[in-house]
C-alpha positions in Angstrom: -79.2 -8.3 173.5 -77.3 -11.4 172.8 -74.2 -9.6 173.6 -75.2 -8.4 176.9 -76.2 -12.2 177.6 -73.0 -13.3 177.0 -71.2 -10.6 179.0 -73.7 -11.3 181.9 -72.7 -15.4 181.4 -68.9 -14.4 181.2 -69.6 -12.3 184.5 -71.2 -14.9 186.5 -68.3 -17.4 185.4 -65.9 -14.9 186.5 -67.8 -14.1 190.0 -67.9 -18.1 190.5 -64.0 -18.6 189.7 -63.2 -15.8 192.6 -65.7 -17.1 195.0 -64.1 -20.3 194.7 -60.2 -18.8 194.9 -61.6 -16.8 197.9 -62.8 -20.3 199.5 -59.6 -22.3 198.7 -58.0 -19.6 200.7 -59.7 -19.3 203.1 -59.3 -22.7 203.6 -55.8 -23.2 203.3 -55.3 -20.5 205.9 -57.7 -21.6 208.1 -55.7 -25.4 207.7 -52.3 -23.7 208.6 -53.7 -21.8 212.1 -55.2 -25.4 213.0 -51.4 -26.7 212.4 -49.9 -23.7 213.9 -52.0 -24.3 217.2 -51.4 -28.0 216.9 -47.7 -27.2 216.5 -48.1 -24.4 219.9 -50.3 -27.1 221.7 -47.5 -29.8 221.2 -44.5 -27.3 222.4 -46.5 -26.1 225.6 -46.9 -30.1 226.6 -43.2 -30.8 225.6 -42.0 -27.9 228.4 -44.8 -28.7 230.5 -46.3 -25.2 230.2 -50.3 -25.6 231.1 -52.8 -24.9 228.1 -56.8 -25.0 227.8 -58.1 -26.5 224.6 
């Protein structure tokens, strides 16, 4: 029984470090579209192209 505690405790450590990778990433790439459109946004005004925000 104590063994299957601990592999239960080592699982939910394990489940909590990958939710938390899967987050980061998520928010990085959600960062970098923000920039891309910012960087998109800033062109079409430079050429005077029309854009909706």
């Amino acid at each position: 029984m104590p063994r299957q505690l601990e592999n239960a405790g080592e699982a939910h450590v394990l489940n909590a470090e990958l939710l938390k990778q899967r987050y980061e990433r998520s928010s990085t790439r959600v960062t970098a579209l923000e920039e891309l459109v910012r960087t998109l946004q800033d062109l079409l005004d430079a050429n005077g192209i029309p854009h909706t925000h």
